[in-house]
C-alpha positions in Angstrom: 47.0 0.2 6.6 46.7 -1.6 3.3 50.4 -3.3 4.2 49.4 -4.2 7.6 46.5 -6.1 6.8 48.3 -8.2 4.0 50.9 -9.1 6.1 48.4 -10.0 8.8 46.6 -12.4 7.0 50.0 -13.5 5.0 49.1 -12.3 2.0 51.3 -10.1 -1.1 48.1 -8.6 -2.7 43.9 -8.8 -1.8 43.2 -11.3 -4.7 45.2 -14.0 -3.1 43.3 -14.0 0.6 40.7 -16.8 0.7 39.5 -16.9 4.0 39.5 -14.4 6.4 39.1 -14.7 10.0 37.8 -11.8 12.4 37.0 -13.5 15.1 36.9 -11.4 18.2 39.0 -8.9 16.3 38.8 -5.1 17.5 40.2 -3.9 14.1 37.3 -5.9 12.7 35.8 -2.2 11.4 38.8 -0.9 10.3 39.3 -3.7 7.5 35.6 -3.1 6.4 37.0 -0.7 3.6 39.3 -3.4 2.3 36.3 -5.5 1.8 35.1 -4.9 -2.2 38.6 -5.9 -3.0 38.6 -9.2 -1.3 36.9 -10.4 -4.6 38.4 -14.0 -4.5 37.3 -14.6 -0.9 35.5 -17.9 0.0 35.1 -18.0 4.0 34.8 -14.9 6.1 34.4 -15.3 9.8 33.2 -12.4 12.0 31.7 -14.0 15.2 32.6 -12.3 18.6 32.4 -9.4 18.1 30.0 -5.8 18.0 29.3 -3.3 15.4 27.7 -0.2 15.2 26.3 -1.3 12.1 25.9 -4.3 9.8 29.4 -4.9 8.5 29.2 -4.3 4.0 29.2 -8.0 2.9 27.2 -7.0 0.1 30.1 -6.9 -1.9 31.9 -10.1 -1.4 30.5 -12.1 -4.5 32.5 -14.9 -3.8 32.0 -15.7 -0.9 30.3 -19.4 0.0 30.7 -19.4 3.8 29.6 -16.9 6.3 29.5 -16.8 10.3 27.9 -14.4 12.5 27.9 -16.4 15.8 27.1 -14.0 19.0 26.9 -10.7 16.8 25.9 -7.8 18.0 24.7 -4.9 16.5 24.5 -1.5 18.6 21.9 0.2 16.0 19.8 -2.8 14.5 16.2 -2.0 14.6 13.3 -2.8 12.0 15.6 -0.9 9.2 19.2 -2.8 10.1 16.9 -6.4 9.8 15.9 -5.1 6.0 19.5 -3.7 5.4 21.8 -7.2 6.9 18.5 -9.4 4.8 19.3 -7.1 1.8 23.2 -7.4 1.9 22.6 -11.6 2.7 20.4 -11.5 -0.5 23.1 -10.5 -2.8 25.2 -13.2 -1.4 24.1 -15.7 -4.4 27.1 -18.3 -4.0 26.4 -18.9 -0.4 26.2 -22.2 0.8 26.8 -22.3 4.6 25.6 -19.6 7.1 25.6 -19.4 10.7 24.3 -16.9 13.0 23.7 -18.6 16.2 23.3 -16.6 18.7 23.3 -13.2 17.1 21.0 -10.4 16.6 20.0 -12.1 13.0 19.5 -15.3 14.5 15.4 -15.4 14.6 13.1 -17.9 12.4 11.6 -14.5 10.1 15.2 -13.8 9.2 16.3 -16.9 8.4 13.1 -17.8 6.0 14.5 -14.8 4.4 17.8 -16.2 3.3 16.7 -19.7 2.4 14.2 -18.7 0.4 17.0 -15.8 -1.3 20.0 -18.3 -1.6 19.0 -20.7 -3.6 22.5 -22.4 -3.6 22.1 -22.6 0.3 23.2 -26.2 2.0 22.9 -25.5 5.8 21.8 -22.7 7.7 23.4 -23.1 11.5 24.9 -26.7 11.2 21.8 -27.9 9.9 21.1 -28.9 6.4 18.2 -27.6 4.5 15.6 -30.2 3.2 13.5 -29.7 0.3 10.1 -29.5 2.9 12.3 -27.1 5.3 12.7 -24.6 2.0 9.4 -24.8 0.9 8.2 -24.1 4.6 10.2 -21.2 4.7 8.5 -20.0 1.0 4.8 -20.1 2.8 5.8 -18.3 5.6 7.2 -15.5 3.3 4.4 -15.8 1.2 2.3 -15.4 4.1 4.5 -12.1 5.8 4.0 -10.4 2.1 0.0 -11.2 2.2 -0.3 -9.9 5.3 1.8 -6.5 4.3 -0.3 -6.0 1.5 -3.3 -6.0 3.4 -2.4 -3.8 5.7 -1.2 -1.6 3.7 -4.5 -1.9 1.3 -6.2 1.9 1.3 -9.7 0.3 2.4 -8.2 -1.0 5.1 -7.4 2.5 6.2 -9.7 4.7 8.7 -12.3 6.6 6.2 -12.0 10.1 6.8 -15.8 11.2 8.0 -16.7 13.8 6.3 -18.2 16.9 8.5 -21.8 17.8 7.7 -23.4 21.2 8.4 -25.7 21.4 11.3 -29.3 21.5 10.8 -30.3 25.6 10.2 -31.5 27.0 13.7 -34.1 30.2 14.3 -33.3 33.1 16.4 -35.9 32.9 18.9 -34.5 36.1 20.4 -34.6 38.8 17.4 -36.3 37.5 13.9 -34.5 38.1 10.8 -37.1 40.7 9.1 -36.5 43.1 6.9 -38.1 46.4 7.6 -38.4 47.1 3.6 -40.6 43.9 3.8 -43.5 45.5 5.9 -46.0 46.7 4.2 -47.4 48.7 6.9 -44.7 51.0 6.6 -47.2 51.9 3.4 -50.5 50.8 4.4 -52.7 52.6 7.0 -54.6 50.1 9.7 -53.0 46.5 7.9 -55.2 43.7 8.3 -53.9 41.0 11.3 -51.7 37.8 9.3 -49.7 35.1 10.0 -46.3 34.7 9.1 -45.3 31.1 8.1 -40.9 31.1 8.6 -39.5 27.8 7.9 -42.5 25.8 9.1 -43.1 28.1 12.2 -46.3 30.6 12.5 -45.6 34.2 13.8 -48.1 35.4 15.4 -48.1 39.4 15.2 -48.3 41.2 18.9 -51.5 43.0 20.0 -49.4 46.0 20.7 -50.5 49.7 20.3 -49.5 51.4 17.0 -48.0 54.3 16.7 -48.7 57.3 14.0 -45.9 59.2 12.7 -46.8 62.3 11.3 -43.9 64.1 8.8 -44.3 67.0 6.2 -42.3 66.7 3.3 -39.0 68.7 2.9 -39.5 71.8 0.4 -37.4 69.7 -2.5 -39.5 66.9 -2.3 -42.1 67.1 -4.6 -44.8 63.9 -4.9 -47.5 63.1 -7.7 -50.5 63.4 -7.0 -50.3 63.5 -3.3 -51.7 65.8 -0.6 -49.0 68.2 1.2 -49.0 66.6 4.7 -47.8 63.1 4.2 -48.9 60.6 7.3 -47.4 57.3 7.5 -47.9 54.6 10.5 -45.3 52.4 11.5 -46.2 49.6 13.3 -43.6 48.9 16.4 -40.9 45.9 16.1 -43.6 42.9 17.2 -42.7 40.2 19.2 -42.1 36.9 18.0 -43.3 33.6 18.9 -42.4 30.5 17.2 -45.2 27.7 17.1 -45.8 24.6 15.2 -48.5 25.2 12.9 -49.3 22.7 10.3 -52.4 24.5 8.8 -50.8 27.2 6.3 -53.3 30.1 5.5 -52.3 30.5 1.6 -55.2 33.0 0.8 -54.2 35.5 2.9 -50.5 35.5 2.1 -51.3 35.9 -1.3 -53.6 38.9 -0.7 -50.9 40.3 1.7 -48.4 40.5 -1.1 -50.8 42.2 -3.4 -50.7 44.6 -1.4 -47.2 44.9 -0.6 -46.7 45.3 -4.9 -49.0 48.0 -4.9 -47.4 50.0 -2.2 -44.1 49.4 -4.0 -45.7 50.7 -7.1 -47.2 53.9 -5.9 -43.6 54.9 -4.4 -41.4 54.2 -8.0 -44.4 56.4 -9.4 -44.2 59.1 -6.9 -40.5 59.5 -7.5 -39.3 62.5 -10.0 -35.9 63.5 -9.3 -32.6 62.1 -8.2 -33.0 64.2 -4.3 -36.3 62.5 -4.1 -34.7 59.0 -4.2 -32.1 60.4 -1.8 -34.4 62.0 0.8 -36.6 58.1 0.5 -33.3 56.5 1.6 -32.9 58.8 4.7 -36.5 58.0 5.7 -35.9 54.5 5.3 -33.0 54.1 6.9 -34.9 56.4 9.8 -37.3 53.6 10.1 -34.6 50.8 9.8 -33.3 52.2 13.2 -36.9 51.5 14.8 -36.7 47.9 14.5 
């Protein structure tokens, strides 16, 4: 191959070809590898003709003159434009370039090379006046101002951040904990309010029920009559209203009581079973509400 394409171009070794003419060539791709050693090479024509890609003229140092009339290039897109600019850049001896009529003929693309190739004289017959160069400069400058702010992170979409929804109420079944009842203790409770987040419950005028029990024969309490008789009111409906006036005396009174039925159980307890057979009774009553 190497023999073929000296003798075509009438030539005994690479270093001695000067100008090299592809035009309309088919076995234009086939001579890309001889390319880097082409080192001396001044002129290289490939006009007429189409390539896959953008031919590696990166490499030819040398070279002053370049045409790329009716090019075309099968797999160009935004990437080839950056790769044929890139491979023009490096190009520094250039002088005269012409691409009339090719895929890299285009106004963008040829700012590009002008303002590269500073040894540049004419770009497509015409020469290049100190006002044309400097033209081509601003518009660069521009296309780079433009990137940058596009690419600028506050320029980008600000992710919004997802915030928890406001805390609802269960209108259908109250949180309460059974534990929390002090009638569970108390016999015939006083009538309260009870303020949940802003909301007044306001207890049910439902019957109560008494639950008599006699201790099992392990369970021995301090100070406390045989028959034990606790009343457990029922689970009491709930109804959530607005109510602004909060009734602070008798929620204070209300736990006072609820610490001193606490109190009177911890002292009543003597043994290890008597803490068990508690648990089962509470659970019991946890199954009532």
């Amino acid at each position: 191959m190497e023999t073929e394409f000296l003798d075509r171009f009438k030539a005994k070794k690479f270093e001695d070809i000067v100008n090299l003419d592809l035009n309309n060539n088919l076995k234009s791709v086939t001579y890309f590898e001889f390319f880097p050693k082409l080192i001396n090479l001044k002129s290289l024509i490939l006009s007429n003709n189409s390539f896959e890609q953008v031919p590696p003229i990166e490499c030819l140092k040398s070279l002053e003159e370049l045409y790329v009339r009716n090019v075309k290039i099968t797999q160009l897109g935004s990437e080839g434009t950056k790769n044929y600019i890139t491979k023009v850049k490096n190009l520094e001896n250039l002088k005269h370039y012409v691409s009339i009529g090719s895929k890299f003929d285009s106004t963008t693309i040829n700012d590009y090379i002008i303002c590269y190739l500073k040894k540049l004289e004419t770009i497509n017959f015409k020469k290049i006046s100190p006002e044309e160069r400097d033209k081509s400069v601003s518009n660069i400058k521009a296309i780079r101002e433009k990137q940058i702010l596009t690419n600028s992170p506050s320029n980008k979409p600000k992710a919004i951040p997802l915030t928890s929804s406001s805390p609802t109420i269960d209108k259908k079944r109250p949180n309460i904990n059974p534990l929390s009842s002090q009638q569970a203790v108390i016999k015939n409770p006083p009538k309260q309010q009870i303020i949940v987040s802003g909301a007044k419950v306001a207890p049910s005028p439902s019957p109560k029920n008494t639950l008599k029990s006699n201790p099992p024969p392990n369970l021995k309490l301090k100070n406390t009559p045989t028959n034990l008789t606790t009343t457990v009111a029922p689970p009491k409906k709930v109804d959530f209203r607005i109510d602004n006036n909060n009734n602070s005396s008798n929620n204070n009174s209300n736990n006072n009581n609820l610490i001193q039925a606490i109190k009177l159980l911890i002292n009543n307890i003597s043994s290890i079973e008597e803490l068990k057979l508690i648990e089962e009774e509470v659970k019991k009553r946890e199954k009532m509400f």
